[in-house]
MDTraj code that builds the backbone (N, CA, C; nanometers):
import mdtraj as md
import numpy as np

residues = "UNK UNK UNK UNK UNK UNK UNK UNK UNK UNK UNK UNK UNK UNK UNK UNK UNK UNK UNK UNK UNK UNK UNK UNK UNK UNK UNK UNK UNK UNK UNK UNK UNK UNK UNK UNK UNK UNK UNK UNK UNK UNK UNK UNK UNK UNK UNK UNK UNK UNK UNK UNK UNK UNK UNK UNK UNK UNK UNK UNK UNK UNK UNK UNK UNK UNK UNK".split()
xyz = np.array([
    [-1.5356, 1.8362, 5.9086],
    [-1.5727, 1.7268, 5.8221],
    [-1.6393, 1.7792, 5.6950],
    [-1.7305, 1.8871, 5.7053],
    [-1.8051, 1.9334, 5.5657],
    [-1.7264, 2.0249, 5.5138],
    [-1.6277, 2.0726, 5.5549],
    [-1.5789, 2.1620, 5.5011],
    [-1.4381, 2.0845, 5.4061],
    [-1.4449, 1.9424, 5.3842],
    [-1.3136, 1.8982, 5.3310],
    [-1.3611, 1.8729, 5.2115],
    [-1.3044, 1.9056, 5.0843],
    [-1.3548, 1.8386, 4.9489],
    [-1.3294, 1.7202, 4.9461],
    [-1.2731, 1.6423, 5.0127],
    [-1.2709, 1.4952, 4.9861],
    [-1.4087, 1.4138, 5.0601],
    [-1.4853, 1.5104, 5.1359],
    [-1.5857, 1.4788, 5.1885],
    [-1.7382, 1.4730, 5.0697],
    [-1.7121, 1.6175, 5.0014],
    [-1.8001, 1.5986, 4.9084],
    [-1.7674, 1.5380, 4.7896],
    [-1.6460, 1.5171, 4.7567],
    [-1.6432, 1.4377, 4.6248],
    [-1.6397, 1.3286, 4.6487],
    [-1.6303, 1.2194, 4.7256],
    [-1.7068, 1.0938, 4.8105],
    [-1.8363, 1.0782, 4.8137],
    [-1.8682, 1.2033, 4.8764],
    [-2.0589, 1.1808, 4.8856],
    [-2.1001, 1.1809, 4.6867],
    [-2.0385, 1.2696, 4.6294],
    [-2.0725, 1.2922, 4.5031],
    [-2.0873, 1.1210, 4.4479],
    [-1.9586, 1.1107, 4.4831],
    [-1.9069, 0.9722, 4.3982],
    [-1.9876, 0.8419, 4.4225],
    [-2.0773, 0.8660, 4.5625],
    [-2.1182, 0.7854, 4.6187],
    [-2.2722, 0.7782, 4.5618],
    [-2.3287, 0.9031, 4.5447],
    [-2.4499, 0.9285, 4.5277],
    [-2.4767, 0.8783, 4.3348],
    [-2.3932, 0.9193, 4.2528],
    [-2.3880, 0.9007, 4.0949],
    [-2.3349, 0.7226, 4.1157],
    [-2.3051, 0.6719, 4.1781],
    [-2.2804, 0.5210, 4.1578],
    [-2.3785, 0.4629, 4.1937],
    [-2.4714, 0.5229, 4.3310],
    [-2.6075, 0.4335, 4.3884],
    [-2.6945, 0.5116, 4.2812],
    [-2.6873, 0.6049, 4.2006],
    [-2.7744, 0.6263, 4.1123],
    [-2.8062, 0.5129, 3.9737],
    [-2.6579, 0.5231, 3.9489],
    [-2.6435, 0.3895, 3.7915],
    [-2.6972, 0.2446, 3.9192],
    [-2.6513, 0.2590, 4.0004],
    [-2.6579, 0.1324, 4.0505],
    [-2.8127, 0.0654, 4.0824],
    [-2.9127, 0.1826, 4.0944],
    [-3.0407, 0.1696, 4.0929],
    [-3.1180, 0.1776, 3.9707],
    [-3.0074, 0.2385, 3.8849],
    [-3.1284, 0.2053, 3.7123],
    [-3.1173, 0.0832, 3.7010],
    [-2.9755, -0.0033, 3.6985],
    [-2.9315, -0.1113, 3.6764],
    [-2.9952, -0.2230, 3.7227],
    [-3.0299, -0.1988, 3.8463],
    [-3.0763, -0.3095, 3.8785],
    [-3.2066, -0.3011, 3.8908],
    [-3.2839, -0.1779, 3.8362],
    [-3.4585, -0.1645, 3.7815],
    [-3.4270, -0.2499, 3.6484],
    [-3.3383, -0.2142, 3.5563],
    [-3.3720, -0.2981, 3.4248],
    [-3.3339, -0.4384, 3.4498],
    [-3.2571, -0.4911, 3.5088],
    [-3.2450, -0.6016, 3.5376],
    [-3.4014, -0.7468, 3.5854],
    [-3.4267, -0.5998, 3.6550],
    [-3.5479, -0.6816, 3.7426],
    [-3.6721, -0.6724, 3.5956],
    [-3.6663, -0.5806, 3.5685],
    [-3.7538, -0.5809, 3.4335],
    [-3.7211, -0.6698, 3.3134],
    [-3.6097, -0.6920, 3.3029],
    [-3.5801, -0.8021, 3.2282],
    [-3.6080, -0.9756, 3.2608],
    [-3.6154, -1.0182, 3.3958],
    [-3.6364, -1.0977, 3.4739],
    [-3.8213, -1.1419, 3.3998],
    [-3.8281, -1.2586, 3.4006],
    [-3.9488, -1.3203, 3.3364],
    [-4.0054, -1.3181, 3.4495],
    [-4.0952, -1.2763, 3.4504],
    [-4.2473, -1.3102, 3.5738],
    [-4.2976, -1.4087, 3.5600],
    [-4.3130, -1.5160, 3.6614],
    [-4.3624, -1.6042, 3.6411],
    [-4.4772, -1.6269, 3.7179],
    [-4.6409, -1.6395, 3.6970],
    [-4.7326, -1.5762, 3.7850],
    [-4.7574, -1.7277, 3.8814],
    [-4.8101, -1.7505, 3.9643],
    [-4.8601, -1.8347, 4.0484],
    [-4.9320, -1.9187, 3.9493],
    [-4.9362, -2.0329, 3.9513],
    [-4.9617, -2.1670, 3.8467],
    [-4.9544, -2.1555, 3.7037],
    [-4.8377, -2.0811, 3.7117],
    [-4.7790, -2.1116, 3.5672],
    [-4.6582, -2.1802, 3.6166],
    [-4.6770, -2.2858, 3.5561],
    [-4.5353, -2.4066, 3.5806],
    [-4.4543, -2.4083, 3.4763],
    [-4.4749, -2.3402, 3.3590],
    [-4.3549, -2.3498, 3.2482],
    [-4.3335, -2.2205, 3.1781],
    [-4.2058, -2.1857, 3.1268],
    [-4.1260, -2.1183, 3.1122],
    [-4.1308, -2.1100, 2.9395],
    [-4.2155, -2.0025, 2.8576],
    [-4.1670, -2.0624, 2.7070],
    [-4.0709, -2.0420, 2.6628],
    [-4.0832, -2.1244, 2.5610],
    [-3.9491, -2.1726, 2.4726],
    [-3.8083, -2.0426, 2.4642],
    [-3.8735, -1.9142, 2.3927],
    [-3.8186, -1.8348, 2.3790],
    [-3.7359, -1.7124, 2.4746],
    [-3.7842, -1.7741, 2.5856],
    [-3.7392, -1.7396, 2.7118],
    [-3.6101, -1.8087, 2.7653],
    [-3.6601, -1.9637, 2.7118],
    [-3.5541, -2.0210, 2.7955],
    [-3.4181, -2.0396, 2.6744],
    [-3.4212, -2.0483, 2.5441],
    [-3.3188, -1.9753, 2.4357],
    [-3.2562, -1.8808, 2.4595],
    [-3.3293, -1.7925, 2.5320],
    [-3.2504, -1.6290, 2.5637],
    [-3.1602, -1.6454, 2.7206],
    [-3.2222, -1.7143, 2.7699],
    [-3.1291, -1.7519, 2.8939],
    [-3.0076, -1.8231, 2.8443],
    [-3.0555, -1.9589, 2.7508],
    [-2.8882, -2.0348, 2.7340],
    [-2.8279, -1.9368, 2.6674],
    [-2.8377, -1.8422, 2.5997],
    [-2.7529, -1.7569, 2.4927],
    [-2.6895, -1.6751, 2.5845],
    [-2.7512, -1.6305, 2.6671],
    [-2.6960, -1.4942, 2.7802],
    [-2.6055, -1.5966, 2.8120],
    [-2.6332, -1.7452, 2.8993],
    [-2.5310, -1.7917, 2.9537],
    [-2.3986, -1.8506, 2.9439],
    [-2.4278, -1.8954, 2.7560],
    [-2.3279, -1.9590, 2.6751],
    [-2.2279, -1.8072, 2.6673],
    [-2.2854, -1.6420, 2.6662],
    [-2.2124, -1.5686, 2.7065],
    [-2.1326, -1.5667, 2.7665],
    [-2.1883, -1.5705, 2.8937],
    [-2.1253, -1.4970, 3.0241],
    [-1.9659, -1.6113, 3.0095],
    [-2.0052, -1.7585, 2.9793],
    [-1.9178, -1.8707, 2.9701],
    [-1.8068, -1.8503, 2.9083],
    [-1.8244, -1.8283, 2.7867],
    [-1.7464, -1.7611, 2.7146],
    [-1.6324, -1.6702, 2.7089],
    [-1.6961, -1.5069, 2.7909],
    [-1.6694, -1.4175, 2.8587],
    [-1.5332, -1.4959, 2.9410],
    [-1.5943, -1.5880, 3.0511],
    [-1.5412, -1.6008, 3.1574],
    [-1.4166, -1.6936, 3.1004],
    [-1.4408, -1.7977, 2.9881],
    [-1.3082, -1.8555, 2.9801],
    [-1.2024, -1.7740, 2.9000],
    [-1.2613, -1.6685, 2.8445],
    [-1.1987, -1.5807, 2.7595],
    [-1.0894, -1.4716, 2.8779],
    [-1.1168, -1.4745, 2.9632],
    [-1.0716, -1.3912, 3.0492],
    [-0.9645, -1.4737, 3.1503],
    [-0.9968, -1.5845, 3.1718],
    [-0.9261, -1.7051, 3.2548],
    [-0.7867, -1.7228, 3.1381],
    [-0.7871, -1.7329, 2.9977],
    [-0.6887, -1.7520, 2.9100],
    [-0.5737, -1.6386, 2.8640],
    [-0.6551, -1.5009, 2.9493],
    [-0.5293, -1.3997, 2.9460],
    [-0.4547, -1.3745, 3.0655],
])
top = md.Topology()
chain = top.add_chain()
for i, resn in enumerate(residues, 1):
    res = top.add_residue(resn, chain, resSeq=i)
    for name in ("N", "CA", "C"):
        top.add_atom(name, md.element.get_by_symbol(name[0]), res)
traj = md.Trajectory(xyz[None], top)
């Protein structure tokens, strides 16, 4: 089993993808608004940056549904 290169270029492949795959989802979470215990609202400029990301992703997605 260790002696097959398809064994280590798997583990390789495996290890550099859970690598991006763990920055990715550190900045993600860092991007994510904290919202502390009795804070009930969300400001303004927060919630602008959400519809914009989402009017994105929308976008994105019908843009991709039309090819």
């Amino acid at each position: 089993m260790f002696t097959r290169t398809d064994f280590w270029i798997g583990l390789a492949v495996g290890v550099v993808a859970g690598a991006f795959g763990y920055k990715y989802m550190q900045n993600r979470v860092q991007q994510q608004p904290v919202i502390a215990e009795g804070q009930e609202q969300v400001s303004m400029e927060e919630l602008v940056r959400q519809k914009e990301a989402l009017e994105d992703m929308i976008a994105a997605q019908q843009a991709a549904e039309v090819k």
